[in-house]
C-alpha positions in Angstrom: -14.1 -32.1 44.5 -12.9 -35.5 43.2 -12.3 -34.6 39.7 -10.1 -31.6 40.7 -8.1 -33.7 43.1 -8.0 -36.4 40.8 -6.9 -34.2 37.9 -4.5 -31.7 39.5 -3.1 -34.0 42.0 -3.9 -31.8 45.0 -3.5 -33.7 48.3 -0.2 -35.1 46.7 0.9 -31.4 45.8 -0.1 -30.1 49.9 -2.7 -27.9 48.3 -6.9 -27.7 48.2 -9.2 -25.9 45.9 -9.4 -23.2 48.6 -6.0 -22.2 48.3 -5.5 -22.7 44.6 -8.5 -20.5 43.7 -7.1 -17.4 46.0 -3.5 -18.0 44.6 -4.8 -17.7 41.0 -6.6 -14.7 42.1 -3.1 -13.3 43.4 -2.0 -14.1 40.0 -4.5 -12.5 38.3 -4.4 -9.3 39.9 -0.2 -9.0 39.9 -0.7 -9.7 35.9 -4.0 -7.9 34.9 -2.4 -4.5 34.2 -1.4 -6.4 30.0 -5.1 -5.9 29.7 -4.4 -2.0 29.4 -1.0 -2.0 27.9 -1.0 -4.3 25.6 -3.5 -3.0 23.4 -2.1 0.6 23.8 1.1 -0.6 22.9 0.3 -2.5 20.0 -2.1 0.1 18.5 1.1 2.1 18.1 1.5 -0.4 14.9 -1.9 0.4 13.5 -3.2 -2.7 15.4 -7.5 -2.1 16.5 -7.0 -1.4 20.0 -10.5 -3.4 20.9 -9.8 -5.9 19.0 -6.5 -6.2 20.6 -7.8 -6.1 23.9 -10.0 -9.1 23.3 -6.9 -11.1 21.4 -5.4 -10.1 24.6 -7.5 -11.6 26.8 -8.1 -15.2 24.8 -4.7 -15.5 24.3 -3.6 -15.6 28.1 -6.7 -17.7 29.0 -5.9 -19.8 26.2 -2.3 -20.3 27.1 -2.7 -20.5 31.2 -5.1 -22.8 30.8 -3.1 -25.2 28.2 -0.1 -24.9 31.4 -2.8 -25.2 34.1 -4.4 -29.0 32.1 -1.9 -30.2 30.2 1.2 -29.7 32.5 -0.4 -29.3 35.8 1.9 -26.3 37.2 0.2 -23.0 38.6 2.3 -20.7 36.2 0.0 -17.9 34.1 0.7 -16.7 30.5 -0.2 -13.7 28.7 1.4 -11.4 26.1 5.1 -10.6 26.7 5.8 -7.0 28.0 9.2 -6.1 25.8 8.3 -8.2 23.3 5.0 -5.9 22.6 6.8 -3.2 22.4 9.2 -4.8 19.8 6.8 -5.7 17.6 5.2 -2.1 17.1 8.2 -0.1 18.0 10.7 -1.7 16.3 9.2 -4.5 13.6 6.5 -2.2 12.7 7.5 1.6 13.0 11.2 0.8 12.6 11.4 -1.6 9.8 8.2 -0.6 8.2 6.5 -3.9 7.7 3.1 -4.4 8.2 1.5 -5.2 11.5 0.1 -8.6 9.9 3.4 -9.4 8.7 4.9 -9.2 12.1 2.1 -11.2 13.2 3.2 -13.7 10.5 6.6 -13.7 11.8 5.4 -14.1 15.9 4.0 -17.2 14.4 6.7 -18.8 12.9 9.0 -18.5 15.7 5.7 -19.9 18.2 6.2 -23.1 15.5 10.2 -23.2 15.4 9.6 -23.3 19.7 7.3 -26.1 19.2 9.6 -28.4 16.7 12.6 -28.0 19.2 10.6 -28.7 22.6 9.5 -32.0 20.5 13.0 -32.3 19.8 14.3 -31.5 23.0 16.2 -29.2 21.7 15.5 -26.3 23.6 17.0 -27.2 27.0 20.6 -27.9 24.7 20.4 -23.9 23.1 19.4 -22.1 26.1 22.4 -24.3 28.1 24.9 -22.9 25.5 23.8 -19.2 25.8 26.3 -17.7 28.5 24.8 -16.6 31.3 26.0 -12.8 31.5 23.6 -12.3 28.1 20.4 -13.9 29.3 21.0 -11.0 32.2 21.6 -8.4 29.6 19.1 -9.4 27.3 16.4 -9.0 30.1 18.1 -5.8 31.8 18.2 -4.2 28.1 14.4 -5.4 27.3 13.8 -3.6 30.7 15.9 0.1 29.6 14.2 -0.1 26.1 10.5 -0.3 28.3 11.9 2.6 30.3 12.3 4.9 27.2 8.4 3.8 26.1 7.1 4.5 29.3 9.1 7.9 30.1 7.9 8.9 26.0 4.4 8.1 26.6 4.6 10.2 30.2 6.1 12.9 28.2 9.2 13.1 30.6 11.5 12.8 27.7 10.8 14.1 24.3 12.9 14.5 20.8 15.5 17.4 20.7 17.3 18.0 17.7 20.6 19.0 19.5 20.9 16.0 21.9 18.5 13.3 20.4 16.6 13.1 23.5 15.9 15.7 26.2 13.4 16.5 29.1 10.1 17.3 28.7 7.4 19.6 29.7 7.2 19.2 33.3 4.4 21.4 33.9 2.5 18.8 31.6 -0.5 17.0 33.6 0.7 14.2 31.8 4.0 14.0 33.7 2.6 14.9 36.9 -0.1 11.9 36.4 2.8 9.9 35.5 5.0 10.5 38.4 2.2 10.6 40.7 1.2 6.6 39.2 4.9 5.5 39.5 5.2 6.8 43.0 2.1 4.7 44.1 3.0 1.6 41.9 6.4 1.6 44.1 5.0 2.0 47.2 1.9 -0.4 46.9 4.6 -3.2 45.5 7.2 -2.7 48.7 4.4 -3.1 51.1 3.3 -6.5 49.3 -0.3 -5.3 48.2 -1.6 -7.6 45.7 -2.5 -5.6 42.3 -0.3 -2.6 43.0 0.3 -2.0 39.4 -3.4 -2.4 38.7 -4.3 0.1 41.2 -2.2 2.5 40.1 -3.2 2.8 36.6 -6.9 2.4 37.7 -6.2 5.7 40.7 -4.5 7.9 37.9 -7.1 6.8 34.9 -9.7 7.9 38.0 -8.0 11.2 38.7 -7.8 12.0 35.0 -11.0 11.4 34.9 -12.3 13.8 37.7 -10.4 16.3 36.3 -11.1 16.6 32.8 -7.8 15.0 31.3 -9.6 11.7 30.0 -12.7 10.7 28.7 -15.0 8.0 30.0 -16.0 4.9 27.7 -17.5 2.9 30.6 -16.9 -0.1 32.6 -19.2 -3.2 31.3 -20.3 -4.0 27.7 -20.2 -7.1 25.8 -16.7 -8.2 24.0 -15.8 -6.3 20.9 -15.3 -8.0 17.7 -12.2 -10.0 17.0 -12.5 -10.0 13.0 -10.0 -7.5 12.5 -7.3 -8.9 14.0 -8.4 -13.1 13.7 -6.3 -15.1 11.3 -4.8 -11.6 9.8 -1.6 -12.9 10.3 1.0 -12.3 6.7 2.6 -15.9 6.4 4.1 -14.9 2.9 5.6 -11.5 4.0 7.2 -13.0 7.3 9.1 -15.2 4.9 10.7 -12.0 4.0 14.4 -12.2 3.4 14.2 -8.9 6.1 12.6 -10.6 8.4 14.7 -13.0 9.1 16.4 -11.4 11.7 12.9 -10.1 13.3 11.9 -14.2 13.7 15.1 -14.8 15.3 14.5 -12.1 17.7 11.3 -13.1 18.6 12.5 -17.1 19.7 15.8 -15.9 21.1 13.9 -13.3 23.6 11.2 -16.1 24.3 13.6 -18.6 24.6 15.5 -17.3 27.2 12.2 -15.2 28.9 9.9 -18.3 29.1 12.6 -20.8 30.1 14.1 -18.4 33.0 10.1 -17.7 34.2 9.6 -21.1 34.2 12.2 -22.3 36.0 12.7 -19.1 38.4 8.8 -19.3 39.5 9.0 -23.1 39.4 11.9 -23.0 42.1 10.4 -19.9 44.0 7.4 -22.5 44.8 9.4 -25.8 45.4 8.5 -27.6 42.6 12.3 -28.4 41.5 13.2 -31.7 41.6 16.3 -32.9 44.1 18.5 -32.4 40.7 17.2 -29.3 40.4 15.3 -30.0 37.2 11.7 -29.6 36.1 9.1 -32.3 36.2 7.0 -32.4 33.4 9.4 -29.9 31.3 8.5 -30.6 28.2 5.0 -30.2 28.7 5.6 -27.0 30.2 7.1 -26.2 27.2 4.9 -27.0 24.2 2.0 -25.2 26.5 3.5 -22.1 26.1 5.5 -22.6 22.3 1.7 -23.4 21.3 0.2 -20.5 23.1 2.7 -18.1 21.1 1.1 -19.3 17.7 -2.2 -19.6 18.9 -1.5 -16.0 20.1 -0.2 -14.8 16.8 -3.7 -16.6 15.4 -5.2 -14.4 17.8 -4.0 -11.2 17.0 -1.2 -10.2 19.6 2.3 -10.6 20.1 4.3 -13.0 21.6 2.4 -15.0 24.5 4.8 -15.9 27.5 4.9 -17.2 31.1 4.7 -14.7 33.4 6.9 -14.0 36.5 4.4 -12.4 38.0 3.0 -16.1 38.7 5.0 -15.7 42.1 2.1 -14.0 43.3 0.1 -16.6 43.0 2.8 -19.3 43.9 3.8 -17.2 47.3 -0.1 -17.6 48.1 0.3 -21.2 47.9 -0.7 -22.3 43.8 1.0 -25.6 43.6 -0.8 -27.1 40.6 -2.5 -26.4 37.3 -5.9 -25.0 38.8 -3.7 -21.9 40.2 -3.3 -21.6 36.0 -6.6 -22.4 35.0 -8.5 -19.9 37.6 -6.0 -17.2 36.0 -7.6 -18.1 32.5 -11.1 -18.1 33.8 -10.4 -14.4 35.5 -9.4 -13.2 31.5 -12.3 -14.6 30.0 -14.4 -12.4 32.4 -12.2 -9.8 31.9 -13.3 -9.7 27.8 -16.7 -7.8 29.4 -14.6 -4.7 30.9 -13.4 -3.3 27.2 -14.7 -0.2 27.7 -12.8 0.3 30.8 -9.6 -0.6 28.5 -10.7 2.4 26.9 -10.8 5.1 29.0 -7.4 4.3 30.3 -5.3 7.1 28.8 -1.5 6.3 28.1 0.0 8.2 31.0 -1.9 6.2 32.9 0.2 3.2 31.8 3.5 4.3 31.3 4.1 4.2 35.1 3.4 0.4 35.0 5.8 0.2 31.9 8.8 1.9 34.0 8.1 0.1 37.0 8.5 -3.8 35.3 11.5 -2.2 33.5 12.6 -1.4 37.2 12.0 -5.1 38.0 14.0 -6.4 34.5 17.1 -4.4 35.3 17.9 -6.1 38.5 20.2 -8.8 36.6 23.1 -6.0 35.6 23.8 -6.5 39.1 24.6 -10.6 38.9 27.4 -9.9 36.2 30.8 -10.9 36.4 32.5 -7.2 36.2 35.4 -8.7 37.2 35.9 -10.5 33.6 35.6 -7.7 31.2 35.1 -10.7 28.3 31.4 -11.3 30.2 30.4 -7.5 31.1 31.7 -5.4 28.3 29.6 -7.3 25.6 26.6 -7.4 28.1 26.5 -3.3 29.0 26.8 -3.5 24.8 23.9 -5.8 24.7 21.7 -3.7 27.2 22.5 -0.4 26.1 22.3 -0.4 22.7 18.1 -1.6 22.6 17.3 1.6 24.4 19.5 4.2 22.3 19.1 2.4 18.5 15.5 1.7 19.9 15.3 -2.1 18.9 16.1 -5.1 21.1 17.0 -7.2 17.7 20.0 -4.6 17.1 20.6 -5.1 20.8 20.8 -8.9 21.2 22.8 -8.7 17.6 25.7 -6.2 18.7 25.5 -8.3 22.5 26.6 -11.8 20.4 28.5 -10.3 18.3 30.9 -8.3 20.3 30.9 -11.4 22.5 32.6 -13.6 19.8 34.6 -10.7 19.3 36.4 -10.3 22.4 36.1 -14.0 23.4 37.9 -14.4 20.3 40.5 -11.8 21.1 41.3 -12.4 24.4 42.8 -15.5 23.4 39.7 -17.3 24.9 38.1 -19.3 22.3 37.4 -22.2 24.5 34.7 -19.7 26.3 32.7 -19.5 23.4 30.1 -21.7 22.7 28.9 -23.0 19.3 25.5 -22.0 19.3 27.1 -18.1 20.2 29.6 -18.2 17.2 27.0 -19.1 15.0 24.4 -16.9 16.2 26.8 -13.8 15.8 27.9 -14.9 12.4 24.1 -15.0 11.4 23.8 -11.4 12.7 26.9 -10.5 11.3 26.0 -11.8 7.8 22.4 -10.0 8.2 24.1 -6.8 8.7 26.9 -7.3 5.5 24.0 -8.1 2.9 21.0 -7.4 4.0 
């Protein structure tokens, strides 16, 4: 077709229409299980969950297909796992603000990432964040999905004497879950594309057959997206409180995007001989806009997804990898009733299994320099036991500062660090 060639470069990229259709199918398929867990996740925060499910959708055809046109690489976005669970967990059910407010405050940070791509900024902040917290800020996004997805298997539950303890095993729940996350695993290691989707689509199937869910069907036409559409709380994300939320929000999908980016980017060959990203800062405004236009939407914060590698390992070398993945979620918006009948337990094998995945990078620290691993283990631990990644990435820059400082190292610490924990340290004193 001379328009695609023409448009997404394809004899010059080594690819054909063949190949980039089948890789954004790969993609597809590696990234479809958000359609279930996002809107479980985020009805936790009093969200509609159909309306969710649609916002869902749009958002991550909307966003793919900005990366697939308007920056020509075959790299799929959709609504950040970790960052969902922020927003109801923590923002929401933590803070107490309302769901629209925290929209209001996704937002914001989607425009603060558009005004420093333009100002090719972003490259300069993400350079100055040591490398041992990118790791734990990932790892610890990755414990604090753990916790979620063992809660909503009921493997752990609340005890009053030790704060959290082990659940009813005889539960079908947990025998659904364990049963999932056992096929998940095993699906992934032998390479077959959609594991996680057949997994929560086998245990939602074996609820089903024996009694433990309830079917809503398979095909109807979209739900409505009113409730959610432009609900977003501009005023209240101004909130002196929320301060600290927005700066969560474009710290994690600073460092989130930018490493997906440039990880799936050099997983395909698309580097440059410097090592550097053609075409970055298009890469970058496609997905600072889809975060807004995400937040317009109704869902959380929109991101590149790793799981692009799927589709990148299949042979996606250009944009129409992208924009196939965007087509696939726009025929997706017909299967909300299926999004529906998936019970929680269903998905909280797929939650523990991409926290397996995220807490790969404790393993690339330094633990030979105690001034790089003590304040990322800090970092990493602390989202899953005070149950927010914002007190997380605070106590992770802080304590950083700290024992940089100390250790007689102050050469070692950045700038943009220094200033980052003072900001969290001043939240903390007055707020």
């Amino acid at each position: 077709m001379p328009v695609l060639e023409r448009w997404f470069q394809l004899r010059e990229s080594g690819s054909d229409v063949r190949t980039e259709c089948l890789a954004g199918l790969a993609t597809f398929l590696a990234m479809a299980y958000i359609m279930f867990v996002n809107p479980q996740i985020l009805s936790a925060a009093g969200m509609p969950r159909e309306a969710v499910f649609v916002a869902t959708c749009l958002a991550a055809a909307i966003g793919s297909a900005v990366m697939g046109l308007y920056a020509n690489y075959p790299i799929a976005l959709a609504p950040g796992m970790g960052l969902n669970a922020y927003f109801a967990y923590s923002v929401v059910q933590g803070l107490g603000f309302s769901w629209q407010a925290a929209l209001g405050a996704v937002f914001i940070s989607g425009c603060l990432f558009v005004a420093i791509s333009l100002l090719r900024v972003r490259e300069w902040i993400v350079d100055a964040i040591p490398r041992s917290l990118k790791l734990a800020i990932s790892a610890g996004i990755g414990l604090f999905l753990a916790v979620i997805g063992f809660k909503n298997a009921g493997l752990i539950a609340a005890n009053p004497a030790t704060l959290v303890g082990l659940g009813d095993l005889h539960a079908p729940s947990v025998l659904y879950a364990a049963a999932g996350l056992l096929l998940i695993v095993a699906l992934e290691a032998r390479r077959v594309r959609g594991g996680i989707v057949i997994g929560i689509l086998a245990v939602t199937v074996a609820a089903l057959l024996f009694g433990h869910a309830k079917f809503a069907g398979v095909f109807a036409l979209p739900p409505s997206l009113a409730p959610t559409l432009l609900q977003l709380d501009l005023r209240a994300a101004l909130d002196a409180g929320l301060v600290t939320v927005v700066l969560t929000f474009f710290l994690v999908e600073l460092f989130d995007a930018t490493g997906t980016l440039i990880g799936v980017s050099h997983r395909a060959g698309l580097l440059d001989a410097q090592g550097k990203l053609p075409r970055l800062r298009r890469a970058l405004l496609a997905d600072s806009t889809a975060i807004a236009a995400g937040a317009a939407l109704g869902t959380s914060s929109t991101t590149a997804y790793i799981e692009s590698a799927a589709g990148t390992a299949a042979g996606g070398r250009t944009g129409l990898t992208a924009v196939v993945v965007a087509l696939l979620f726009l025929a997706a918006l017909f299967l909300s009733p299926l999004a529906a009948t998936v019970p929680p337990f269903a998905t909280a094998p797929a939650l523990i299994y991409v926290a397996i995945l995220m807490s790969y990078g404790l393993a690339e620290l330094d633990w030979d320099d105690l001034t790089e691993s003590a304040p990322a283990v800090i970092c990493a631990l602390s989202m899953p036991l005070t149950f927010s990644i914002a007190h997380g990435i605070a106590f992770g820059f802080i304590s950083y500062a700290g024992i940089k400082l100390l250790a007689g190292r102050r050469h070692e610490l950045p700038p943009a660090v220094a200033l980052i924990a003072l900001v969290f340290v001043a939240k903390f004193a007055l707020l």
